[in-house]
BAFI-3210 file (N, C-alpha, C; in Angstrom, 3 decimals, decimal comma, padded with zeros to 6 digits):
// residues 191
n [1|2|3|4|5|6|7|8|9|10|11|12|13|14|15|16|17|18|19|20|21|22|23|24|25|26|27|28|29|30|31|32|33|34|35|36|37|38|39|40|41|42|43|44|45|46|47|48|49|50|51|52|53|54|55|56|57|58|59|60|61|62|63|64|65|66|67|68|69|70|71|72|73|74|75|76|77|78|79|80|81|82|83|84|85|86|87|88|89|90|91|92|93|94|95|96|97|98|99|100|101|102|103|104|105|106|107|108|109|110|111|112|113|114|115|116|117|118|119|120|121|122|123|124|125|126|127|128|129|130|131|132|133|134|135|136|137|138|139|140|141|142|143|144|145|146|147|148|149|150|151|152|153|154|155|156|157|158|159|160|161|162|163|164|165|166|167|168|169|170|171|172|173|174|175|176|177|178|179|180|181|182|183|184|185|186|187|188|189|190|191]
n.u [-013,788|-012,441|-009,847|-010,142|-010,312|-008,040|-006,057|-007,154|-006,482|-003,852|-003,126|-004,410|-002,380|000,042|-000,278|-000,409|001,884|001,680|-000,782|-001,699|-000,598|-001,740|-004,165|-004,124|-003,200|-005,050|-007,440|-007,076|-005,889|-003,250|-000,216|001,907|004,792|006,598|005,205|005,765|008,620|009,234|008,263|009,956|012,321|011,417|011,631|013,882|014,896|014,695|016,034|017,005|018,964|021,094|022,904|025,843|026,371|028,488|031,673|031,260|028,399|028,159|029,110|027,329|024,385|021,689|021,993|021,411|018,427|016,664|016,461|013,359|013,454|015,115|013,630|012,199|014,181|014,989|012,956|012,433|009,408|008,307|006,511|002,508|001,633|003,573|004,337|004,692|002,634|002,075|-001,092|-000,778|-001,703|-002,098|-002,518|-004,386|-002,356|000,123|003,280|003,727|004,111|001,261|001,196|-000,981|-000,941|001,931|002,059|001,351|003,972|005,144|005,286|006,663|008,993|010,304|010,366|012,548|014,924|015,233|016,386|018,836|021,216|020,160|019,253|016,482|013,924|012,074|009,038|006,930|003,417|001,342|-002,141|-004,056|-004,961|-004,211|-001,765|000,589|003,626|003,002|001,998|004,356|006,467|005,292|005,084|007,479|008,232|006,915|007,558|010,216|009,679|008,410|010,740|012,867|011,343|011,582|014,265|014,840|012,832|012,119|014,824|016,061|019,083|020,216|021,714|020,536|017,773|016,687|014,961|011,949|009,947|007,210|004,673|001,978|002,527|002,518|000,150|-001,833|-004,246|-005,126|-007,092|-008,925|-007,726|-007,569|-008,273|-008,419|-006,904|-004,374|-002,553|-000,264|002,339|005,414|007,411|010,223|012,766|015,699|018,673]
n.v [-024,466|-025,935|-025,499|-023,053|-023,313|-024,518|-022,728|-020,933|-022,917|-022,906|-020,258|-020,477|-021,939|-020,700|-018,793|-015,804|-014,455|-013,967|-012,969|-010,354|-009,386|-010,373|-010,444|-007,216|-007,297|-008,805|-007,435|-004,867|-003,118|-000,602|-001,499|-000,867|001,095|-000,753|-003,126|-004,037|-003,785|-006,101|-007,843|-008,481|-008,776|-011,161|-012,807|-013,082|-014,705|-017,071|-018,123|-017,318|-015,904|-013,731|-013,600|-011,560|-011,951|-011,375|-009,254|-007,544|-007,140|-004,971|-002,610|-002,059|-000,237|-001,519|-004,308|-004,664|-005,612|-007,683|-009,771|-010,645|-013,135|-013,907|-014,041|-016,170|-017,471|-016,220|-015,568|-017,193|-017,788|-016,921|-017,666|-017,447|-016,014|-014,575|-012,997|-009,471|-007,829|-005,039|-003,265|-001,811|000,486|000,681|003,196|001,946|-000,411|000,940|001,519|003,686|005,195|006,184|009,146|009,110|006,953|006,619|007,392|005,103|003,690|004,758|003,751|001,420|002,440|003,655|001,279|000,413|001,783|001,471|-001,017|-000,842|-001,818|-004,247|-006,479|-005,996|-007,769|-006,481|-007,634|-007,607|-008,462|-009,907|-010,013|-012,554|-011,919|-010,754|-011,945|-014,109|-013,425|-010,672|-009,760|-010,695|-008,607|-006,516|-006,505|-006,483|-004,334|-002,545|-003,334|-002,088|000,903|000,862|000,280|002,589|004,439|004,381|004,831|007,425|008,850|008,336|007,707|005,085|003,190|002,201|-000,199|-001,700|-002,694|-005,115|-005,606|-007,790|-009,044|-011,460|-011,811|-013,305|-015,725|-016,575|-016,002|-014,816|-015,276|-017,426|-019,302|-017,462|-016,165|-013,859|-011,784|-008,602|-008,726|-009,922|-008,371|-007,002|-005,178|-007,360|-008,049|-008,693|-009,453|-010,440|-010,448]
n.w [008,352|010,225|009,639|011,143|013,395|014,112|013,994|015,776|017,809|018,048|018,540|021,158|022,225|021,935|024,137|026,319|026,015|022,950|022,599|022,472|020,064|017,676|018,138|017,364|014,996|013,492|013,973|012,644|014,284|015,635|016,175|019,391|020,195|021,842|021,398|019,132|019,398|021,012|019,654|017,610|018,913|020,067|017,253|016,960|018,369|017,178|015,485|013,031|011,014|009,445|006,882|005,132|001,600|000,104|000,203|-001,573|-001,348|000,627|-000,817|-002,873|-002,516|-003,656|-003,835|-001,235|-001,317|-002,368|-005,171|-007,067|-008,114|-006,212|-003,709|-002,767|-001,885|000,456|002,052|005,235|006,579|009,716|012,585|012,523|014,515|015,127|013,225|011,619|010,592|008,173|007,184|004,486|002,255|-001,560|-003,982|-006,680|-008,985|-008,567|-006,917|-005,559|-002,225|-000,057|000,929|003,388|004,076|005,665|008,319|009,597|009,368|011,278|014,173|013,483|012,420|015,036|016,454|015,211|015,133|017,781|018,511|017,132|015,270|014,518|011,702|009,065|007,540|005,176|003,718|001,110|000,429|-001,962|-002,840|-004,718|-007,304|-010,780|-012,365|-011,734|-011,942|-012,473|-009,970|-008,220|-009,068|-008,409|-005,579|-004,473|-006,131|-004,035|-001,511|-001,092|-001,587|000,368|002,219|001,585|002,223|005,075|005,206|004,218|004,878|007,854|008,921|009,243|009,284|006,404|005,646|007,253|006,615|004,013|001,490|000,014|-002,336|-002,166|-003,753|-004,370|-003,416|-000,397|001,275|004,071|004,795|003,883|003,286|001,759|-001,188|-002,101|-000,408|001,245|003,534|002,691|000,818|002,268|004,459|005,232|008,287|009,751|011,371|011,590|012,989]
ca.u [-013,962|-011,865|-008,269|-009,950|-010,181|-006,718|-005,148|-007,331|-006,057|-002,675|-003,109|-004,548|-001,423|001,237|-000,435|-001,011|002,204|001,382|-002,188|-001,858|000,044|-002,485|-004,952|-004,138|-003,135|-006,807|-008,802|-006,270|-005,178|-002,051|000,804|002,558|006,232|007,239|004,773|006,502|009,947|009,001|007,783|011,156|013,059|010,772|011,327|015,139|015,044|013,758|017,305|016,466|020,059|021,359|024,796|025,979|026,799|029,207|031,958|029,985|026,964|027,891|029,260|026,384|023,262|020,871|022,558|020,563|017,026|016,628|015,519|012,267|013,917|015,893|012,779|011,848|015,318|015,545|011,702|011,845|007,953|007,760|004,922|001,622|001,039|004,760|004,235|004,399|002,184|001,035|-001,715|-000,276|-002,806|-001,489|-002,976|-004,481|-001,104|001,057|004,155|004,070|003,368|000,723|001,383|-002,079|-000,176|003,372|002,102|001,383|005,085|005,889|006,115|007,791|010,287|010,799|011,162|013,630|015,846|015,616|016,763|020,070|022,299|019,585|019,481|015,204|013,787|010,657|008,635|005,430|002,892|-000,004|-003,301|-004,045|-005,422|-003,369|-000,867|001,967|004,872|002,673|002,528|006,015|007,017|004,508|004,989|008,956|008,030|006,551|008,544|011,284|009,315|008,480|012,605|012,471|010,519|012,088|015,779|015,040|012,050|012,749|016,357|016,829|020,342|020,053|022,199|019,668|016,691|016,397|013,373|011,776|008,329|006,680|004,152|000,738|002,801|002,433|-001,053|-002,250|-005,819|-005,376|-008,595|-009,100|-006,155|-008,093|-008,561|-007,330|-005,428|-003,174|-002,214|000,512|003,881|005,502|008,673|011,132|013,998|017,137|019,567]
ca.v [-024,216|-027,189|-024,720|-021,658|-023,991|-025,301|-021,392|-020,328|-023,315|-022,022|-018,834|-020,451|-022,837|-019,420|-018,371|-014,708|-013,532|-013,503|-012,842|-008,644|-009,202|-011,815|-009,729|-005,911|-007,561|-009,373|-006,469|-003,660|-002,380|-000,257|-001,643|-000,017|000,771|-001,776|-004,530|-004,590|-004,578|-007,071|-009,701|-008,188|-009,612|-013,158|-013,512|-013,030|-015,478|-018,149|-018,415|-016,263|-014,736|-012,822|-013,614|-011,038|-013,228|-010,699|-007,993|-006,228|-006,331|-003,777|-001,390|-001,999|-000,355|-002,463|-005,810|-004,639|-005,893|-008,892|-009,847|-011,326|-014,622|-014,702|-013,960|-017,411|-018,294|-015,211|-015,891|-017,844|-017,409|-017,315|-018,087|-016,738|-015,340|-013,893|-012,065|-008,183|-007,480|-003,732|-002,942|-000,626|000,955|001,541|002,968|000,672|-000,697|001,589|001,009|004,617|004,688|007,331|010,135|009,275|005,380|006,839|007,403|003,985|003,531|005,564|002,964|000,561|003,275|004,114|000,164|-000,435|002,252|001,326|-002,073|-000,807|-003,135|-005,541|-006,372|-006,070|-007,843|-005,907|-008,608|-007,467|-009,430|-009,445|-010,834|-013,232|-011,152|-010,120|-012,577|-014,735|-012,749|-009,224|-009,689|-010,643|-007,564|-005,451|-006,698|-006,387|-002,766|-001,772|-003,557|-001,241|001,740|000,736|000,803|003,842|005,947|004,349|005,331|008,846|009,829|007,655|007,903|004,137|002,918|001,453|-001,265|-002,609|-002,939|-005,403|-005,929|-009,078|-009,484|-012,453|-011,899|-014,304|-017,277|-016,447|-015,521|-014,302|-015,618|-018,901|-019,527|-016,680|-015,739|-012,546|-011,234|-007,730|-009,259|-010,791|-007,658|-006,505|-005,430|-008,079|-007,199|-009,751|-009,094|-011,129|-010,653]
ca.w [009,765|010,762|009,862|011,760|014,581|014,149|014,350|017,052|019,090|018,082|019,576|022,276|022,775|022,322|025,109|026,431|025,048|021,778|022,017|021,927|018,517|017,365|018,339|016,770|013,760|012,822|014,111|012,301|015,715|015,221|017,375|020,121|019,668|022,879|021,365|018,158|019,656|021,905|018,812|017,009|020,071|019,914|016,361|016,845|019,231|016,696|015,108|012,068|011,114|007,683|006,880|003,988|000,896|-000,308|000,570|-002,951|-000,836|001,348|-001,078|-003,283|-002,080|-004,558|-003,130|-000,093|-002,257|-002,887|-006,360|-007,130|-007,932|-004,696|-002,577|-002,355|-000,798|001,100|002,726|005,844|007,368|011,030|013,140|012,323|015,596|015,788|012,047|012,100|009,214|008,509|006,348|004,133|001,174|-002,035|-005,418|-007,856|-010,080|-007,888|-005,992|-004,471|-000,818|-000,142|002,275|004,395|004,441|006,141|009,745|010,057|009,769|012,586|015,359|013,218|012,623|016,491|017,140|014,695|015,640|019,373|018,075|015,957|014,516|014,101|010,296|009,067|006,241|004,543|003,068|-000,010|-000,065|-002,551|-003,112|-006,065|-008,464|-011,862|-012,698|-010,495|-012,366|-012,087|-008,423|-007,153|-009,654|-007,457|-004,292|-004,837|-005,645|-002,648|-000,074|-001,570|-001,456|002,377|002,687|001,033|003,412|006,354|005,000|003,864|006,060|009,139|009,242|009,158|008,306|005,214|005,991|008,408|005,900|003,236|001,089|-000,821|-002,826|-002,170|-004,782|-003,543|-002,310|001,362|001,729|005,508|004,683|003,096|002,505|000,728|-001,624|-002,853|000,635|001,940|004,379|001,845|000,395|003,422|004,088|006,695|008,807|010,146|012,377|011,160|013,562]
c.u [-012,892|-010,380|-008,587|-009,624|-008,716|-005,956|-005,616|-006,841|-004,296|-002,195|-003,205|-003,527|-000,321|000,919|-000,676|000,098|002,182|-000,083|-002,488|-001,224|-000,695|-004,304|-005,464|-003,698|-004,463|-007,367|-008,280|-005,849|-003,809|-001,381|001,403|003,653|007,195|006,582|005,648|008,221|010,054|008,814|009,158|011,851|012,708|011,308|013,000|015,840|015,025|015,017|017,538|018,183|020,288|023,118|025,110|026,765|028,565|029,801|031,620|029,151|027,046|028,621|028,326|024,778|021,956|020,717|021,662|018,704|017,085|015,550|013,906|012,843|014,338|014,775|012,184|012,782|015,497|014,383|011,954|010,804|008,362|006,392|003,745|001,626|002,379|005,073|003,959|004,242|001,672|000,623|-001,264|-001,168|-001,739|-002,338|-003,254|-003,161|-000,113|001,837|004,208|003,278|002,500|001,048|000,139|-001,351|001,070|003,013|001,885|002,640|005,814|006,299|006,819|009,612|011,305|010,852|012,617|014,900|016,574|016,376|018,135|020,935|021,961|019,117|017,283|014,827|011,942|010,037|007,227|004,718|002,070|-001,676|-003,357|-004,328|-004,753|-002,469|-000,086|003,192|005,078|003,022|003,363|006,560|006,315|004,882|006,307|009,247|007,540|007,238|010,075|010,650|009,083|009,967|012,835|012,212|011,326|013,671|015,752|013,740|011,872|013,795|016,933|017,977|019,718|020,400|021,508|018,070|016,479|014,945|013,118|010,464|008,554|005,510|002,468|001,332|002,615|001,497|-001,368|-003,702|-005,477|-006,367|-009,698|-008,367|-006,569|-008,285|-007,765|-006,136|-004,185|-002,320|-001,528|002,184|004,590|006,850|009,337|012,440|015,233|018,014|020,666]
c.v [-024,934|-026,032|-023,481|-022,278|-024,112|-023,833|-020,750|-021,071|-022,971|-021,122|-019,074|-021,087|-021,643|-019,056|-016,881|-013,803|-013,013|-012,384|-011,103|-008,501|-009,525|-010,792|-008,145|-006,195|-008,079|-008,528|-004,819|-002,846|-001,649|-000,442|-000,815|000,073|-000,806|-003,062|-004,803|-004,639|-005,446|-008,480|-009,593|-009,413|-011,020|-013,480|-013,863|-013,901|-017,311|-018,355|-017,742|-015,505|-014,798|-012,836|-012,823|-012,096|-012,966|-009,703|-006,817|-005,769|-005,262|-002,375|-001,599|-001,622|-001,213|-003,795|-005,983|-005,361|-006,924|-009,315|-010,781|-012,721|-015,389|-015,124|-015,341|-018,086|-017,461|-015,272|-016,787|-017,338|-017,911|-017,542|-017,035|-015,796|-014,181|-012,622|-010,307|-007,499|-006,128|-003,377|-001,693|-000,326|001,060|001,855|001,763|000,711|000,537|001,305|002,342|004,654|006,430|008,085|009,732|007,768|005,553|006,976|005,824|003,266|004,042|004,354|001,639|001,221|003,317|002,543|-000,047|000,283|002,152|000,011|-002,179|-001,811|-004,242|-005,532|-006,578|-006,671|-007,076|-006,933|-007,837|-008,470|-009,167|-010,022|-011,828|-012,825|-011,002|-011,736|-013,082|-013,637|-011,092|-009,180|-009,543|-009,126|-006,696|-005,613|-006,203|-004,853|-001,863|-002,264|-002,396|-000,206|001,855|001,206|002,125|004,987|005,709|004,818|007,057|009,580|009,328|007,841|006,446|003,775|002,229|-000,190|-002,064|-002,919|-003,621|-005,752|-007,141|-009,086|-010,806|-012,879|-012,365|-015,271|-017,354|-015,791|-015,549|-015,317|-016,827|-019,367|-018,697|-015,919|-014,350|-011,447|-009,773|-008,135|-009,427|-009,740|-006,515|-006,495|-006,470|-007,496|-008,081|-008,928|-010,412|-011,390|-009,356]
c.w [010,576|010,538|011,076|012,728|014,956|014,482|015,432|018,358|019,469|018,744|020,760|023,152|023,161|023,437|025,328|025,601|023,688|021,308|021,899|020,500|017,595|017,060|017,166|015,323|012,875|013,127|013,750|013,238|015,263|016,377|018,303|019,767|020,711|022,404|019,912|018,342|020,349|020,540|018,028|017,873|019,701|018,880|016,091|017,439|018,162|015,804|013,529|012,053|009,200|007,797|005,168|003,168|000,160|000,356|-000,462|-002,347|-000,177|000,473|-002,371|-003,304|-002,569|-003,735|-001,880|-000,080|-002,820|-004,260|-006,025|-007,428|-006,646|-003,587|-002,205|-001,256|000,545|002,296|003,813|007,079|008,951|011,386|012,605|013,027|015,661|014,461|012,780|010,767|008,996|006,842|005,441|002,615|-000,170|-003,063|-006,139|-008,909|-009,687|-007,184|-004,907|-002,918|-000,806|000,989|003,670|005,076|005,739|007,511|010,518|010,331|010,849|013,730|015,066|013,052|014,061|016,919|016,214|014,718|016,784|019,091|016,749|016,396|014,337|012,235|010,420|007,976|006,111|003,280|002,105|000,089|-001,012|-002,406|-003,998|-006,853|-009,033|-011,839|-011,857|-010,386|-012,111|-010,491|-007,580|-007,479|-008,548|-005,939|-003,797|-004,634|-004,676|-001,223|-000,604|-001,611|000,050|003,092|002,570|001,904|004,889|006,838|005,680|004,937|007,689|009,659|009,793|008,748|006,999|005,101|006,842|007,408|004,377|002,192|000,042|-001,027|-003,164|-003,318|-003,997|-003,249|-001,014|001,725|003,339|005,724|003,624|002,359|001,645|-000,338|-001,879|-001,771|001,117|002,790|003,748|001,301|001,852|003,075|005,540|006,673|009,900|010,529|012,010|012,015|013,598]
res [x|x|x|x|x|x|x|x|x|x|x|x|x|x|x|x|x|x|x|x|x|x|x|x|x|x|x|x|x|x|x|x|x|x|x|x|x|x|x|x|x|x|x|x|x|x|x|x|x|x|x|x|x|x|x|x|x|x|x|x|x|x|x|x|x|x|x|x|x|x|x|x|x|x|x|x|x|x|x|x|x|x|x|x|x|x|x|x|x|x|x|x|x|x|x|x|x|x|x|x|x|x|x|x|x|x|x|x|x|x|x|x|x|x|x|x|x|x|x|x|x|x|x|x|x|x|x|x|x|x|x|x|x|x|x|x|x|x|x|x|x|x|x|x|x|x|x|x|x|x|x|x|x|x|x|x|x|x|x|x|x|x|x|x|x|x|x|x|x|x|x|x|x|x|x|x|x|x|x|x|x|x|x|x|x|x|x|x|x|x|x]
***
């Protein structure tokens, strides 16, 4: 009780701007396109930048995906409140995204276009269930299937969308590692 406390005074310290993000994210609300370029903006603000490591990377589309090893280095978590997590379903032991899943991408699509030439990272998360090693592998696979749809059926650049499974290290619900919640795709703005 003593942590819920501690995140609700959180929220209550961010103040009002956060609290529609804060909000539609704990009670599955689906964002607007202006509230998620609006926390885009905040989170871009927070000094968050992507410096390519390589002149390979850019003629490498792969390079764009960050391995499951890297994702640890490649991870830095913003604020709770400033997260832009979307519930995304998938099959049991599936990476494919389901067709009923893809409209939920729509107004991440239409912010992140209004927002070109900002670089995106697509973060997996999982739950705890199955294995450490199963997980990142899974999680890995569906933040890359998220890219995926947003390339070829979005019409995202490519160059603006990297992806990284987290696996269960960065649980949503802390106190429950097993929790739906935990099992999300998050979406970070770089720079």
């Amino acid at each position: 009780m003593v942590r819920l406390n501690g995140i609700f005074a959180s929220v209550l310290g961010a103040g009002l701007v956060f609290a529609p993000l804060a909000q539609a994210q704990s009670s599955g609300g689906e964002l607007s396109v202006e509230e998620i370029t609006e926390a885009f903006k905040k989170q871009k603000t927070r000094g968050l930048v992507i410096v390519p490591s390589s002149a390979s990377a850019a003629e490498d589309p792969a390079a764009e995906t960050a391995t499951v090893a890297a994702a640890a280095e490649a991870y830095n978590p913003v604020d709770r409140q400033t997260q832009i997590n979307v519930q995304i379903s998938f099959d049991f032991d599936s990476a494919a995204l389901r067709a009923d899943q893809a409209p939920k991408l729509a107004n991440m699509c239409a912010s992140m276009k209004a927002l070109d030439g900002t670089v995106f990272q697509i973060i997996g998360h999982t739950d705890s269930s199955g294995s450490a090693a199963y997980n990142e592998r899974l999680s890995l696979l569906r933040a890359q299937e998220v890219r995926r749809h947003l390339i070829s059926s979005c019409g995202v650049a490519e160059d603006m969308l990297k992806a990284i499974g987290m696996g269960e290290t960065a649980p949503f619900n802390e106190n429950n590692t097993r929790a739906d919640e935990n099992r999300r795709v998050e979406f970070q703005a770089l720079g």
